[in-house]
C-alpha atoms as an extended CHARMM CRD file, in Angstrom:
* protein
*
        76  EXT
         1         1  UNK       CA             88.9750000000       76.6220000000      107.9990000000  PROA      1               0.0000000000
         2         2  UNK       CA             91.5870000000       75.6420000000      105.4220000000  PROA      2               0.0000000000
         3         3  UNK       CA             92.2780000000       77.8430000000      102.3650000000  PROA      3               0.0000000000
         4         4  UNK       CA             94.0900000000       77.6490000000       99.0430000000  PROA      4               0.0000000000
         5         5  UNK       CA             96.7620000000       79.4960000000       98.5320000000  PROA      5               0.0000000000
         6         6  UNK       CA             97.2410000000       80.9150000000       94.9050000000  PROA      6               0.0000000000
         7         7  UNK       CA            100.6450000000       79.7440000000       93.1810000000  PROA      7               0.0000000000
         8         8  UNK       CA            101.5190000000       83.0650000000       91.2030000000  PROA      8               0.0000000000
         9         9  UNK       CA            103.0970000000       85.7190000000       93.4460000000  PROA      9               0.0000000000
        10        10  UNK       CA            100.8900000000       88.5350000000       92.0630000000  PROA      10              0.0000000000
        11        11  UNK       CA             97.4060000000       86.3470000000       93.1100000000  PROA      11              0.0000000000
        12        12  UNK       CA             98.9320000000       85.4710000000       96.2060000000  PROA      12              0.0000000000
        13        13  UNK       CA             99.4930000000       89.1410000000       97.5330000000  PROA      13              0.0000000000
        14        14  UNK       CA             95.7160000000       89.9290000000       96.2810000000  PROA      14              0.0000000000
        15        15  UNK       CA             94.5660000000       86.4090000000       98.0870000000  PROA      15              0.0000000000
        16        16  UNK       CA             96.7900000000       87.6470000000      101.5650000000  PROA      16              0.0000000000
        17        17  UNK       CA             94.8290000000       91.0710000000      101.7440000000  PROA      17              0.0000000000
        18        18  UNK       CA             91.6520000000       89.8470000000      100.8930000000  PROA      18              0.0000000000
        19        19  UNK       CA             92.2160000000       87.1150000000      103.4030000000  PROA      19              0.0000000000
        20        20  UNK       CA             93.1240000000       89.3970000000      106.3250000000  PROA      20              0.0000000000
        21        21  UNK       CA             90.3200000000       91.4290000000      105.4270000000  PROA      21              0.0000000000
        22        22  UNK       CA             88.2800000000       88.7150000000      105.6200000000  PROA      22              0.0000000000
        23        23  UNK       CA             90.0030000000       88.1620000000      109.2150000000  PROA      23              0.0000000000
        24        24  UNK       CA             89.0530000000       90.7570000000      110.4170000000  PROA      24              0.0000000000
        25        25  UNK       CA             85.6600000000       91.7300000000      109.1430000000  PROA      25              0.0000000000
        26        26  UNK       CA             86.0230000000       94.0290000000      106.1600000000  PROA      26              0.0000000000
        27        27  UNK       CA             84.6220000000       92.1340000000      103.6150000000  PROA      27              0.0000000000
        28        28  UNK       CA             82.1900000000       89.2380000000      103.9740000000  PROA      28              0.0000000000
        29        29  UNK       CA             83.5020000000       87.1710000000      101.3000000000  PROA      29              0.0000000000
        30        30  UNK       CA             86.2430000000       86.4380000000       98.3580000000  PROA      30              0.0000000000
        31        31  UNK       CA             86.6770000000       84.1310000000       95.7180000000  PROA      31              0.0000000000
        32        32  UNK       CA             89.2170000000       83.5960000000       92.9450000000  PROA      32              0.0000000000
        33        33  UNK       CA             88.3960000000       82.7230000000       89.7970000000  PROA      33              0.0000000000
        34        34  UNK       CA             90.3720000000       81.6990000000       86.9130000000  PROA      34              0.0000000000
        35        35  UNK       CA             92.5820000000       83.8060000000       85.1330000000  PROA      35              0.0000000000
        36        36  UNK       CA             93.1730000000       86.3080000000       87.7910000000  PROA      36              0.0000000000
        37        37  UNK       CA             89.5770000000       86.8490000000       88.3980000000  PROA      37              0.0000000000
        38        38  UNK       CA             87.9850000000       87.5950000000       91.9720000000  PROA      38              0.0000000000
        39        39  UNK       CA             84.7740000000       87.7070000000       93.3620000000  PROA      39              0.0000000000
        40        40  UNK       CA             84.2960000000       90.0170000000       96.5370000000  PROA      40              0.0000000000
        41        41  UNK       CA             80.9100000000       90.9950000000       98.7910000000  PROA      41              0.0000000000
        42        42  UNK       CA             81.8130000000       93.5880000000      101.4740000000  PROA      42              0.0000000000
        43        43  UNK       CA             78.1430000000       93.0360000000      103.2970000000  PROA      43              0.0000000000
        44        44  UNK       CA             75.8160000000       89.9690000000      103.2390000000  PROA      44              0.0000000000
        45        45  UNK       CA             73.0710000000       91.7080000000      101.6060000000  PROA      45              0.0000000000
        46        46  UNK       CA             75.4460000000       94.1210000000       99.6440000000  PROA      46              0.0000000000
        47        47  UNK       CA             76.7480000000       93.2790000000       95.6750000000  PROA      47              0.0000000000
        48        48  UNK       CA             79.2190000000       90.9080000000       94.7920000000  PROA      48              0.0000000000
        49        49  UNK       CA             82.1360000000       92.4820000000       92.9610000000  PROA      49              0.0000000000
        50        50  UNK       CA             83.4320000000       90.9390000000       89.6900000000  PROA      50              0.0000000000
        51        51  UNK       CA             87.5110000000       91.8790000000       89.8570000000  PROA      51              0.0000000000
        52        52  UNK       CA             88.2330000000       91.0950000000       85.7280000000  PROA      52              0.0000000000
        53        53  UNK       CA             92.0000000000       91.2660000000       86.5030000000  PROA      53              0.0000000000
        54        54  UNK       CA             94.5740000000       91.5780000000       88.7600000000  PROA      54              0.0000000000
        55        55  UNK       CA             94.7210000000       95.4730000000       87.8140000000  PROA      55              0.0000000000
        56        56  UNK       CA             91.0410000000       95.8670000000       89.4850000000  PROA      56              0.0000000000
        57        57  UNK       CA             92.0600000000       93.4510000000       92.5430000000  PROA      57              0.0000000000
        58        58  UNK       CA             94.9010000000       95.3770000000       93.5240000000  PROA      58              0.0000000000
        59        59  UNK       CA             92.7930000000       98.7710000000       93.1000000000  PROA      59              0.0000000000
        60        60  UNK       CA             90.2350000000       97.3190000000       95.3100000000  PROA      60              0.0000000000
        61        61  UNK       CA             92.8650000000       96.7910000000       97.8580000000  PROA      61              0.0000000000
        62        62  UNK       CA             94.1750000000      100.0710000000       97.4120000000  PROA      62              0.0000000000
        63        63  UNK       CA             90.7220000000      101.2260000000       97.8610000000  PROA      63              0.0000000000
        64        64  UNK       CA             89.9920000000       99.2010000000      101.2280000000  PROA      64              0.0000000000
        65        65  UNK       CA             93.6970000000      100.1350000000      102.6430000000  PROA      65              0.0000000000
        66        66  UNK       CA             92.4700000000      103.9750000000      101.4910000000  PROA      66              0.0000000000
        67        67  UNK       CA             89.0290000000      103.6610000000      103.3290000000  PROA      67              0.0000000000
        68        68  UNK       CA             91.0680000000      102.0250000000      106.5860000000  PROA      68              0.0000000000
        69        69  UNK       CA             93.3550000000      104.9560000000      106.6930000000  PROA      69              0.0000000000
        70        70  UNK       CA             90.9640000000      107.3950000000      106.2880000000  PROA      70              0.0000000000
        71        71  UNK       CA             88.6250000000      106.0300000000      108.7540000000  PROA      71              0.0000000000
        72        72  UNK       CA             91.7330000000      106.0130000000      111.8940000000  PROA      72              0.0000000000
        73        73  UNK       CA             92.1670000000      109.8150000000      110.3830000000  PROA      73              0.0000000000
        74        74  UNK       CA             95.8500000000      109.3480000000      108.4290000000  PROA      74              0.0000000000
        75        75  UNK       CA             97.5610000000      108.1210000000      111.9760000000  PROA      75              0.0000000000
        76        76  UNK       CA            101.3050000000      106.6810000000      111.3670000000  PROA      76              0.0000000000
């Protein structure tokens, strides 16, 4: 499966988490939109999240990498 990378820096560190989570099965799906926009579902019959701006993508991130952490119990 081939997918488009993002050409500013900020969208493409938003489109590299989103993509590993994808990878590896924490989200079902994510889509850009224009104008920093993204559109995430984390289960197939769960809501798809509107991210207005990159300030909401990167706190969903921050939220997933939170929920990951707390989930192996804060291991280094």
């Amino acid at each position: 499966m081939q997918h488009a990378v993002p050409d500013q820096f900020d969208d493409r560190l938003i489109w590299a988490f989103l993509h590993t989570f994808l990878q590896h099965g924490l989200i079902r799906s994510a889509v850009d939109g224009p104008h920093g926009q993204w559109f995430v579902q984390i289960t197939a019959d769960g809501p798809i999240h509107h991210l207005t701006d990159l300030d909401d993508a990167f706190d969903f991130v921050l939220d997933i990498l939170e929920i990951i952490d707390d989930v192996k119990g804060g291991e280094q």
